[in-house]
TINU-980188 format. One line per field, with one value per residue (C-alpha): residue in three letters; x, y, z; residue number from 1. Coordinates in pm, whole numbers, m for minus. Layout:
// residues N
type	[ALA;...]
px	[X;...]
py	[Y;...]
pz	[Z;...]
seq	[NUM;...]
***
This chain:
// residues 267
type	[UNK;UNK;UNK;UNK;UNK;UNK;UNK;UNK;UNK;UNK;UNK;UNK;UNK;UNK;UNK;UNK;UNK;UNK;UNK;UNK;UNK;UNK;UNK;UNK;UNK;UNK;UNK;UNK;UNK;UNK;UNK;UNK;UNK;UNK;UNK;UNK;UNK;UNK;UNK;UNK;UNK;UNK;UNK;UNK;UNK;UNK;UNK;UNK;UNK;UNK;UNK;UNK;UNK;UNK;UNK;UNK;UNK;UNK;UNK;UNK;UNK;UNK;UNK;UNK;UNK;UNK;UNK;UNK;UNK;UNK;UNK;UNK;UNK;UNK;UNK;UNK;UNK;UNK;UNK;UNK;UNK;UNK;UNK;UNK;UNK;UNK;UNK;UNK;UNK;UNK;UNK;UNK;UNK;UNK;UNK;UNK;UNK;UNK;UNK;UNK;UNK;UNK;UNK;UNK;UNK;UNK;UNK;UNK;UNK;UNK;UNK;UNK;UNK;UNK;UNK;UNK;UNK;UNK;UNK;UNK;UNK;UNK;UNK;UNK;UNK;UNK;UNK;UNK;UNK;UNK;UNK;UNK;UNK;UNK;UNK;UNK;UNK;UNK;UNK;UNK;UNK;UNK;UNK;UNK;UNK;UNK;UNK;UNK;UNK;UNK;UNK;UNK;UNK;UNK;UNK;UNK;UNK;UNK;UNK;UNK;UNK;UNK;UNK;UNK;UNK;UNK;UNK;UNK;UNK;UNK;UNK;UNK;UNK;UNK;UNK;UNK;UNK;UNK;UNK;UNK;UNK;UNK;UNK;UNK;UNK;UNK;UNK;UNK;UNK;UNK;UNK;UNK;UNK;UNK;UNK;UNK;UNK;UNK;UNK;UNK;UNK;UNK;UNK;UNK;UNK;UNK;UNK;UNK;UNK;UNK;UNK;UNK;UNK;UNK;UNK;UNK;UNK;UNK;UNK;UNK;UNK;UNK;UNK;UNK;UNK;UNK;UNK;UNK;UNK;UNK;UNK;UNK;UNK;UNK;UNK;UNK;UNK;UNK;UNK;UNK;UNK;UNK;UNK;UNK;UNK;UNK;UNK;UNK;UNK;UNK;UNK;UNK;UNK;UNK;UNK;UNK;UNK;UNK;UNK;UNK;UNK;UNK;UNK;UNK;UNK;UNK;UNK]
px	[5338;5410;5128;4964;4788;4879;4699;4838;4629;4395;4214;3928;3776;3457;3311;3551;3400;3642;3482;3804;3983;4315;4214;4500;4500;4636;4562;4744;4782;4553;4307;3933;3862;3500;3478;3111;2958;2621;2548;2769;3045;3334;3366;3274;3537;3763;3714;3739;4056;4195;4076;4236;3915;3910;4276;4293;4318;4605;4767;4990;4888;5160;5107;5359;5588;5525;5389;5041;4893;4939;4920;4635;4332;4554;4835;4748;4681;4373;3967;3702;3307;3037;2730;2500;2733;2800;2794;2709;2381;2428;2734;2747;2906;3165;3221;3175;3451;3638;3574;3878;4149;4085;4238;4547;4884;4990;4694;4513;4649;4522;4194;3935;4136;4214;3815;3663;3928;3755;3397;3455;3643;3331;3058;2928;3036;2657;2549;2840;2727;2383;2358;2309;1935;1859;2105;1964;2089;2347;2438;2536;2705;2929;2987;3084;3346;3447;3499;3775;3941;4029;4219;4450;4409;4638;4322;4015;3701;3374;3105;2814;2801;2514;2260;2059;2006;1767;1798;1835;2139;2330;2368;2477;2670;2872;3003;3079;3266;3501;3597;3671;3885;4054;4122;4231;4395;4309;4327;3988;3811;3483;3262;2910;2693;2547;2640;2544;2734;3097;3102;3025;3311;3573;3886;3905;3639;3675;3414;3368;3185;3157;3482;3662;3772;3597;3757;3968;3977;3956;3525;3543;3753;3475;3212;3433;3594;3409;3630;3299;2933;2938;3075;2867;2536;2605;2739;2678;2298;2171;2286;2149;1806;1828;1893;1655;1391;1542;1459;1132;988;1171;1021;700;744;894;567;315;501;291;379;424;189;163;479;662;672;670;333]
py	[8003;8274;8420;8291;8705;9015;9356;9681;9982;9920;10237;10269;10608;10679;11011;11134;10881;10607;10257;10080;10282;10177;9754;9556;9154;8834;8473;8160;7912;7666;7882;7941;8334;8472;8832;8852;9183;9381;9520;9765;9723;9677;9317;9285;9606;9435;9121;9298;9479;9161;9013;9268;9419;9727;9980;10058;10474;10320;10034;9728;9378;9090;8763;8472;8788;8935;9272;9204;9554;9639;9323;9271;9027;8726;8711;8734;8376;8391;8245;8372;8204;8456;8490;8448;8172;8333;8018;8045;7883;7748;7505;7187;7125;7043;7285;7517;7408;7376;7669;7901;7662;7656;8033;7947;7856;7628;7428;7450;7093;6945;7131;6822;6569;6848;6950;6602;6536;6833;6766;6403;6536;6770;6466;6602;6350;6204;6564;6632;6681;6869;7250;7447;7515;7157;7144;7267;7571;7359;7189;7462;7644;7332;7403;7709;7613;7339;7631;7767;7509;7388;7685;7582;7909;7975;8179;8129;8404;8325;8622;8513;8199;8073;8364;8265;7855;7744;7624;7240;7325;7585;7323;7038;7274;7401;7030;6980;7294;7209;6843;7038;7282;6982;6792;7013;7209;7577;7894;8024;8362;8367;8673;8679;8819;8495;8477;8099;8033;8228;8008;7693;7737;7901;7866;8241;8517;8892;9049;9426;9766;10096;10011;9877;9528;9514;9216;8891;8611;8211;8176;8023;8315;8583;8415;8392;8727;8994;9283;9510;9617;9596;9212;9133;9274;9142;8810;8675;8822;8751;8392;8356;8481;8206;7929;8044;8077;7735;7571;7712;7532;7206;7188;7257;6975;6753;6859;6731;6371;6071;5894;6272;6444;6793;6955;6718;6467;6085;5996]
pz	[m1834;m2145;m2233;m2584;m2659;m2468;m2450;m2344;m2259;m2531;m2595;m2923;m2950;m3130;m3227;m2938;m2729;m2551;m2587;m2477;m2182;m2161;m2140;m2050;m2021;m2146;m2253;m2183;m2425;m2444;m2211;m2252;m2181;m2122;m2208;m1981;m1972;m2101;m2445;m2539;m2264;m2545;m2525;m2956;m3016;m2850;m3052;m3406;m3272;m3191;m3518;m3717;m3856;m3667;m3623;m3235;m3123;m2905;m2690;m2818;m2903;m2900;m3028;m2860;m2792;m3105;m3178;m3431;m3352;m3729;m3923;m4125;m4007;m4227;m4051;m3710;m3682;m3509;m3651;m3592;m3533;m3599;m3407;m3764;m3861;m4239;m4398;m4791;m4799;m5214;m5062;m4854;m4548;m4717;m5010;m4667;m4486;m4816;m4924;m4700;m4779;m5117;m5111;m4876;m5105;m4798;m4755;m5063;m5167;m4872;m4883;m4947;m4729;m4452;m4467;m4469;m4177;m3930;m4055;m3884;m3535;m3491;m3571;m3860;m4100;m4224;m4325;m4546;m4820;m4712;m4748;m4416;m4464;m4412;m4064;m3709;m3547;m3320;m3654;m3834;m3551;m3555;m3952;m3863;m3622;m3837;m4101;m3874;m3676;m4051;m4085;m3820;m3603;m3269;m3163;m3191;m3134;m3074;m3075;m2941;m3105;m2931;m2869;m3158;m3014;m2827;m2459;m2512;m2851;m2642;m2340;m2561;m2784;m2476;m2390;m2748;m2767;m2432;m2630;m2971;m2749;m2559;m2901;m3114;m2750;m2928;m2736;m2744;m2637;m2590;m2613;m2413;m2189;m2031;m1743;m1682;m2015;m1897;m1545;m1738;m2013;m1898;m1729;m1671;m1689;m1799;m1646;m1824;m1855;m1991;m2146;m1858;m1704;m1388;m1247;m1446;m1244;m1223;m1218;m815;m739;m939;m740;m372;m423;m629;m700;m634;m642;m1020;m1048;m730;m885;m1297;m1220;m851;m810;m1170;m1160;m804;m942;m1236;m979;m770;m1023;m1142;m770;m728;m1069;m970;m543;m737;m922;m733;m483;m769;m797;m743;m381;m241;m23;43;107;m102;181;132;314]
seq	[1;2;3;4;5;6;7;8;9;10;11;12;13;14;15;16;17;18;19;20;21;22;23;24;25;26;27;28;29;30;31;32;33;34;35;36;37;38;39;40;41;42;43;44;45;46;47;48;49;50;51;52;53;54;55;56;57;58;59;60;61;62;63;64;65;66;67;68;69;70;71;72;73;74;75;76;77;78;79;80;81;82;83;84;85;86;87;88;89;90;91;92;93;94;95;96;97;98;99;100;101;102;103;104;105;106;107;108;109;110;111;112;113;114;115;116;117;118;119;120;121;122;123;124;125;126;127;128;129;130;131;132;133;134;135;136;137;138;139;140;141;142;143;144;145;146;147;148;149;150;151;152;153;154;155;156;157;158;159;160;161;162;163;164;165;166;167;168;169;170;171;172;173;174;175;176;177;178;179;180;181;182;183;184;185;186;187;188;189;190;191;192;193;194;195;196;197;198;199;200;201;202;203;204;205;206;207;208;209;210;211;212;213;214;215;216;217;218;219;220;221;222;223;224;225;226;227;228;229;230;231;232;233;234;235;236;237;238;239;240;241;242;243;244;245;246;247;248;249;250;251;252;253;254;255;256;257;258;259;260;261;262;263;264;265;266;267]
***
């Protein structure tokens, strides 16, 4: 299959200091990508070069074939879904969604039909016309996405989109954002450095660090074959210490139920 987004030695230099050394990767279309790594690994530079809002030191990025390295952030096709969710508080859901195509010659007729149209696909229909202070979290991360899939984007970026939700919102929000991906069958890359969150998403996972991809691989595959200590520490031993942690509160549990004696054994 042709690849959707290609990188090519991807360097970004700042104050003389390489953030991006020489990153190379693609996307397929229709494929959910994980960029999974710590705080300040890269993974958000390479999102804004992507974007268009930051000018790379060096390497090529082609679109469908196409080189995009220097197009500006509107022509590159691609949405992005911020982690703060930048919605203008003083609108509805609605005039929020609106708002974009209202400054887009090709869609701008269709804006209120075309809005209304996405507010329903992502459920969202009964809080139209409420402003985003009166929405949950999950709500108005769902406004936000909303926002861009109305914009028709071949790509779609998420950074961090769910860091600021509670446990409970970022599970539900995760299945929710698989069926918007499957409807509306977007290319999505996802930035984050949950691991949990990368294996449950994605068809592939780019696991990074100090500027570098460490391994890119299907998530079985990450967890079967990690390319080395780094991978095997980040992603394999910090989820094995969440399950762990996970079983230990459930046997005690599952200890304390009535009809159980000690041990957790039926009597």
């Amino acid at each position: 299959m042709a690849a959707k987004l290609e990188v090519r030695d991807l360097v970004q230099v700042f104050n003389k200091q390489e953030v991006l050394r020489g990153i190379s990767f693609s996307v397929r279309d229709g494929e959910f990508l994980s960029i999974l790594g710590p705080s300040g690994c890269g993974k958000t530079t390479i999102l804004r070069v992507l974007m268009g809002l930051l000018a790379p030191s060096a390497g090529v990025i082609l679109k469908d074939g196409q080189d995009i390295t220097g197009l500006p952030a509107s022509k590159r096709g691609m949405g992005i879904v911020f982690q703060n969710y930048a919605l203008f508080q003083n609108m509805t859901v609605l005039g929020n969604v609106e708002y974009a195509l209202r400054f887009n010659r090709e869609l701008r007729g269709q804006a209120r039909s075309r809005a209304e149209s996405v507010i329903s696909q992502v459920g969202l229909t009964e809080h139209i016309r409420k402003k985003p202070y009166k929405l949950s979290g999950g709500q108005q991360q769902r406004v936000a996405i909303a926002r861009t899939l109305a914009m028709n984007p071949e790509i779609i970026l998420f950074d961090e989109p769910m860091s600021a939700l509670d446990a409970a919102t970022r599970l539900l929000l995760r299945d929710e954002l698989k069926e918007i991906q499957k409807k509306f069958r977007s290319t999505m890359i996802y930035i984050t450095h949950d691991q949990e969150e990368a294996f449950s998403l994605s068809d592939r996972i780019m696991v990074m660090d100090c500027g570098i991809i460490h391994q890119i691989d299907a998530p079985e595959n990450i967890i079967q074959n990690p390319a080395n200590d780094f991978v095997r520490d980040f992603v394999i031993a910090n989820l094995r210490r969440k399950i762990d942690s996970l079983a230990k509160y459930i046997n005690a549990a599952e200890t304390g139920l009535p009809g159980r004696g000690a041990g957790g054994k039926t009597p």
